[in-house]
Legacy VTK file of the C-alpha trace (Angstrom):
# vtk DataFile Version 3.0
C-alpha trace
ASCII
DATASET POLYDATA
POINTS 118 float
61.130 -39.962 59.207
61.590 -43.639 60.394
63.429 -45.679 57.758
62.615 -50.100 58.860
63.942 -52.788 56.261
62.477 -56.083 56.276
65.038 -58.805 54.226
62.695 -61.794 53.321
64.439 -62.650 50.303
64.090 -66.482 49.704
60.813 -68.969 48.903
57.351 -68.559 49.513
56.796 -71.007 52.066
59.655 -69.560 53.974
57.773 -66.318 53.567
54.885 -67.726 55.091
56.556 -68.817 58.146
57.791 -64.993 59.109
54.141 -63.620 58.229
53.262 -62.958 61.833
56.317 -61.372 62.380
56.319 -59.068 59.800
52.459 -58.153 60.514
53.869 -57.066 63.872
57.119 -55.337 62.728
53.812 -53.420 60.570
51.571 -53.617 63.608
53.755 -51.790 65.327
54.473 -48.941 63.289
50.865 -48.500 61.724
49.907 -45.457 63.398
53.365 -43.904 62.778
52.735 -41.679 59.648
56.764 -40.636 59.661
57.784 -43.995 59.354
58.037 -46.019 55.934
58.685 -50.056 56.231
60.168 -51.453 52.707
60.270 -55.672 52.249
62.628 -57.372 49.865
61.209 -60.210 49.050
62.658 -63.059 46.414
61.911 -62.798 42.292
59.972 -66.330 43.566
57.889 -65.081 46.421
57.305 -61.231 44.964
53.763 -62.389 43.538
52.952 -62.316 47.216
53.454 -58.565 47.667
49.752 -58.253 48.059
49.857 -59.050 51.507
51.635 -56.071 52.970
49.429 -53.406 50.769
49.424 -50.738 53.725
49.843 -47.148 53.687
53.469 -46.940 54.970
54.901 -50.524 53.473
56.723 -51.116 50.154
58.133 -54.219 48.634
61.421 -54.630 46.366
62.452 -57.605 44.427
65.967 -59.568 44.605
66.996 -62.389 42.890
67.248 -65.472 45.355
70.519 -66.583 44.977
72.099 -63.091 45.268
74.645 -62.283 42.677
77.228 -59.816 43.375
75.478 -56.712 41.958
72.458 -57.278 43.816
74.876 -57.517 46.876
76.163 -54.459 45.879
72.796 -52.770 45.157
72.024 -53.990 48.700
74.567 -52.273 50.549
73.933 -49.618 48.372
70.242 -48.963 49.074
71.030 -49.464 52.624
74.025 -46.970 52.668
71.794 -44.264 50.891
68.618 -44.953 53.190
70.145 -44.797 56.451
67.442 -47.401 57.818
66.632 -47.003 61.577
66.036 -50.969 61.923
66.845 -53.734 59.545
65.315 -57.061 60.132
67.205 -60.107 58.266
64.873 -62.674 57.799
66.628 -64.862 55.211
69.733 -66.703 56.302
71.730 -65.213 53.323
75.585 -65.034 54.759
75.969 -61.088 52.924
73.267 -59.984 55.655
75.235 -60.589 58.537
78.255 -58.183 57.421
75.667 -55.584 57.512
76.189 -54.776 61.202
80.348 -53.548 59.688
78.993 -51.191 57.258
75.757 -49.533 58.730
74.532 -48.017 62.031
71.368 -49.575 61.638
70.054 -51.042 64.657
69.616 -54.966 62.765
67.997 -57.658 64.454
68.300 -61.278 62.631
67.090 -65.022 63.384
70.277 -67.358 62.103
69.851 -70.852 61.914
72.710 -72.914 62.924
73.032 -76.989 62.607
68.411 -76.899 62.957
68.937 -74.561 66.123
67.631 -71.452 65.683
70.519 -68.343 67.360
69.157 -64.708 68.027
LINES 1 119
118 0 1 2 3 4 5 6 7 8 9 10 11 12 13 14 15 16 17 18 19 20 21 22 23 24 25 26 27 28 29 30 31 32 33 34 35 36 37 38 39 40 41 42 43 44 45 46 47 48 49 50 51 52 53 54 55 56 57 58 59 60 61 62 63 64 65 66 67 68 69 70 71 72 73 74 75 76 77 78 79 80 81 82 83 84 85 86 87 88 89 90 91 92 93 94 95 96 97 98 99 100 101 102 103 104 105 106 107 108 109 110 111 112 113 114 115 116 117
């Protein structure tokens, strides 16, 4: 089974803007009944979760501002899941130590001074 986390925590306009790239993170594994996609989205954009109703996607909730148990329930959930991919979508500073404590493959967007580094 194919594990894929999608981090998306923040506000619903910034949710928004990663749309297409989540539709093709789910594109791309539709057909693939052994794999399971989960989102986290914010407690402000979880009224959204409609849009990624599919067969093999689930959404969590995290606060916005994380506090430190939902930091550790993060590294948690991903310790205990053993994700194939993680994609960080939300430029929230805990999600770029994740790379030290998983094997995940993780690819992230990080904005830097309005530039955008891959």
């Amino acid at each position: 089974m194919s594990k894929i986390l999608i981090l998306k925590n923040d506000r619903v306009g910034d949710l928004f803007h990663s749309l297409k790239g989540i539709y093709s993170v789910i594109e791309a594994n539709r057909h693939n009944n052994n794999c399971s996609i989960e989102i986290v989205l914010s407690n402000f954009s979880k009224e959204m979760s409609f849009l990624f109703k599919t067969k093999n996607v689930k959404t969590t909730v995290l606060n916005y501002n994380l506090s430190l148990l939902d930091k550790f329930y993060l590294v948690k959930k991903i310790l205990k899941n053993d994700y194939d991919k993680i994609y960080i979508l939300s430029p929230k500073n805990i999600y770029f130590y994740l790379p030290l404590i998983t094997k995940s493959k993780i690819y992230a967007i990080t904005v830097k001074d309005f530039k955008r580094d891959r």
